[in-house]
N, C-alpha and C positions, 0 to 999 in steps of 0.2 A: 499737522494736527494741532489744531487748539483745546484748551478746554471747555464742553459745553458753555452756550453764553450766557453769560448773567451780567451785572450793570454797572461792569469795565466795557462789554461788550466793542463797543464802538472804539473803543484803542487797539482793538485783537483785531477787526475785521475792516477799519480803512486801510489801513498802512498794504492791506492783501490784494485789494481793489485790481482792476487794471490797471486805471491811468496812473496806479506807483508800480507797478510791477512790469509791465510792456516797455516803458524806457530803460529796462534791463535785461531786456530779452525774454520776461519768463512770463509763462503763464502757472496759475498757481492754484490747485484744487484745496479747497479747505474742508478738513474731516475736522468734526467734532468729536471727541472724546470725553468719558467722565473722570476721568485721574491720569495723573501721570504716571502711571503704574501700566494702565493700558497704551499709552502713547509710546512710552519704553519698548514694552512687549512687539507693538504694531513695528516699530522701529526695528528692531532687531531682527523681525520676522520677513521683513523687507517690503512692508506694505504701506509702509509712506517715508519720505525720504528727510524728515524732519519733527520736530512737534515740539511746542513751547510751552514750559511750566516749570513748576520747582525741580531743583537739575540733583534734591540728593539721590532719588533712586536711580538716575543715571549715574551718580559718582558709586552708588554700592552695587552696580551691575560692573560698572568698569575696573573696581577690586576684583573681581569675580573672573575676570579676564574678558566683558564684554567690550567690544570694540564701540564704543562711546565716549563722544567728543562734546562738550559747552564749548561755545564759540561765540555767544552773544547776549546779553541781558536787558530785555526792556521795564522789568521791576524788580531794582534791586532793594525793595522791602516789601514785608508784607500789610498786604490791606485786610488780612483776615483777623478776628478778635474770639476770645475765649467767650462764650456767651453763657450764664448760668442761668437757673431757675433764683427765683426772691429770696427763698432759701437758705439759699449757699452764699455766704459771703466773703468767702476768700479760695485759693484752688484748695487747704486743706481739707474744707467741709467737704469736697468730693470723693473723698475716699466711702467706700463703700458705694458709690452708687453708680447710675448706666451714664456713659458719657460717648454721646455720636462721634466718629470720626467718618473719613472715607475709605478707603481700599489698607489694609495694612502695608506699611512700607512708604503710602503718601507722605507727602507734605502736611497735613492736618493729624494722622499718627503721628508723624514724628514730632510735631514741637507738642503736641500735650502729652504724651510720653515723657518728654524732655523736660517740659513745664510740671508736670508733677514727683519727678524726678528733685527739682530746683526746694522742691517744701517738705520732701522726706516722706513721699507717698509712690509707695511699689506700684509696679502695671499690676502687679499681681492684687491688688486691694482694691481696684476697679473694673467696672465691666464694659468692655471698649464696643460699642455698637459699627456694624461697617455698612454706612449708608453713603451710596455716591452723590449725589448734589449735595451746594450747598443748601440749596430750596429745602432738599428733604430734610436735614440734619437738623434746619430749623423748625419745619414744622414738626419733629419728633420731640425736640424743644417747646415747645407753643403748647404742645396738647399734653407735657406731661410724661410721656414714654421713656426721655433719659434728660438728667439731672442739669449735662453742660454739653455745650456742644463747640467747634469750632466751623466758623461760619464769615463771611462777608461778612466788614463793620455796616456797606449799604444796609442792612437789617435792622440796625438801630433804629430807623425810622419808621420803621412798621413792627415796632416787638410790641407784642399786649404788655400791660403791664405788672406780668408779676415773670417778667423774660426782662433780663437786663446784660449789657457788655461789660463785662467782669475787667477785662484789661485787653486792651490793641496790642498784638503779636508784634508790632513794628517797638514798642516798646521793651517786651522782653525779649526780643532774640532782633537788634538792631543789624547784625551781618545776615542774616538771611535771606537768600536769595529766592523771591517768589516766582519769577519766571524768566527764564533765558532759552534762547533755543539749543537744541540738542539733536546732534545728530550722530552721523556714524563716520571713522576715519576712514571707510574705507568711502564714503559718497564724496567724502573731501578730496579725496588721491581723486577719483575718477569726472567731477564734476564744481571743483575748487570754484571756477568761477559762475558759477550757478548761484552757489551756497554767499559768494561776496555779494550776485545782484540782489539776493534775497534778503540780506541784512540791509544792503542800501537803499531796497525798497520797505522796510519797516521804520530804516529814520526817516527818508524823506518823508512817506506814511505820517509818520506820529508828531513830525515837527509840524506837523498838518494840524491834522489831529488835536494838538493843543492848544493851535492859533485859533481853533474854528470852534470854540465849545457849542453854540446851538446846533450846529450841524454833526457835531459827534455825538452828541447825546440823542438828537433823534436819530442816528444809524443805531444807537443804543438799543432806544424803544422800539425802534422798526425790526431787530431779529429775536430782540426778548416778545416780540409782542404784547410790551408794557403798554396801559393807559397813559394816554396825556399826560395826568396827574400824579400818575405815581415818583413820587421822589427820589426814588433811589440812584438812577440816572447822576443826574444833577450833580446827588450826594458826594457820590465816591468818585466823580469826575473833578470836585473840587477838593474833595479830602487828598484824591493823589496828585494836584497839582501841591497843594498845600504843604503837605511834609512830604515832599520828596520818592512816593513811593516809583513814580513813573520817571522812566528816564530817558526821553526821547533819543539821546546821544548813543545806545545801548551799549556802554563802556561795560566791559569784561572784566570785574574786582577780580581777581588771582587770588589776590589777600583772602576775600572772602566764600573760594572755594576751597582753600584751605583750609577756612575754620570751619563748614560745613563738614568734609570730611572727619576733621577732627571732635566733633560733634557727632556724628555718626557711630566714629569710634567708641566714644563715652556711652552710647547708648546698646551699644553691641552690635550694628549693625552693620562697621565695617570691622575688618580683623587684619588683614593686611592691607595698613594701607599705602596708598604709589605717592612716585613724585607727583607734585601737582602740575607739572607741564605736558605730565602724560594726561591727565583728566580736561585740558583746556585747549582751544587753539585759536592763538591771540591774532594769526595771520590774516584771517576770516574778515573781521573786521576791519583792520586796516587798510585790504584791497576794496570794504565796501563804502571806506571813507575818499579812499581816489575816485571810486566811480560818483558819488554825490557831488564831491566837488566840480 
């Protein structure tokens, strides 16, 4: 499961290709999903045996006693940004007004939650809209329907202008982990070396990937079905080389599943929480750095 595509697209969907995924034995179906809330759910429910995205509503199912396992990160920061109306010029001014998120319990709930938590502003003194793309969240933005949104920084490039990027989420929440894969411990026990060909067809993928920019950005434009000219491709293929959000190597922070959990905590969303070795399995990885090698 990945997340619907938008214009990362082409780092989610070469690395999945055949000719990275056959010299590992696997063939590999890719489901779109719009949140990792639904990826989770599908996960648990046994109807795909993996899906990539922000891993806290995996770590607050796995308090819960869900059997869910991170085992891998190919963005450990985020590319998404608080986006407001002309209006608002800091996250205080958004008290009182509509502000889009995705699914509650996302990735996008939780850091503006968290982010207006940071300035002395209750969830309770805003009204959280649950719109799944980030396309839509922006256009609810665009026309006026809610106040801020959080959205893909590619949107900078096409916001009208009384829509502007208030501050980059890589900035305020620097441990944030925006996408690692996530599966189940029990696919691990029964399919371990499946799960290692899978990660070591995401680096060899992405080490791809980053070498080849014109050819990832038209995989880009070819499943968004963007125009030629639309810039967003481009954008955020060079914004996440640039600060680091993409990390082809897809090295497993520990450190920074443990500040996610403990960020969870703060927000009331975990209550008991585990050791962090139960939440991770750092094996995964390692077996899919012998088979790249």
């Amino acid at each position: 499961g990945i997340i619907e595509p938008k214009s990362d697209a082409g780092f989610a969907i070469m690395p999945l290709q055949e000719r990275f995924t056959a010299p590992y034995g696997l063939k590999v179906e890719i489901i779109n999903i719009q949140s990792d809330q639904i990826g989770l759910k599908s996960l648990i429910a046994g109807q795909m045996d993996s899906y990539e995205g922000a891993p806290n509503s995996g770590i607050v199912a796995a308090t819960h006693g869900a059997d869910v396992k991170v085992v891998a990160c190919a963005w450990p920061q985020l590319v998404q940004g608080i986006f407001v109306r002309d209006d608002i010029k800091d996250l205080a001014d958004l008290r009182g007004h509509n502000i889009a998120i995705s699914a509650p319990g996302s990735m996008p709930d939780m850091v503006m939650r968290a982010a207006l938590k940071q300035v002395g502003v209750p969830a309770s003194e805003v009204k959280f809209a649950s719109l799944g793309s980030d396309a839509d969240r922006f256009k609810s933005l665009s026309v006026g329907i809610v106040s801020g949104a959080v959205v893909s920084t590619e949107f900078s490039t096409v916001a009208p202008k009384d829509v502007r990027l208030l501050k980059p989420l890589r900035e305020v929440y620097p441990e944030f982990l925006r996408g690692c894969i996530v599966t189940s411990g029990d696919n691990l026990a029964k399919r371990h070396n499946d799960a290692a060909g899978l990660v070591a067809a995401e680096i060899t993928g992405l080490r791809y990937a980053v070498a080849h920019r014109d050819e990832t950005i038209a995989l880009t434009q070819q499943v968004t079905h963007a125009k030629a000219d639309d810039p967003r491709a481009a954008f955020i293929f060079d914004e996440s080389i640039k600060h680091g959000d993409l990390d082809p190597e897809m090295h497993l922070d520990v450190a920074k599943v443990a500040w996610m959990q403990t960020l969870l905590a703060e927000v009331g969303s975990v209550t008991k929480p585990l050791e962090v070795g139960k939440l991770v399995d750092t094996s995964v990885r390692a077996d899919a750095l012998k088979l790249v090698k």
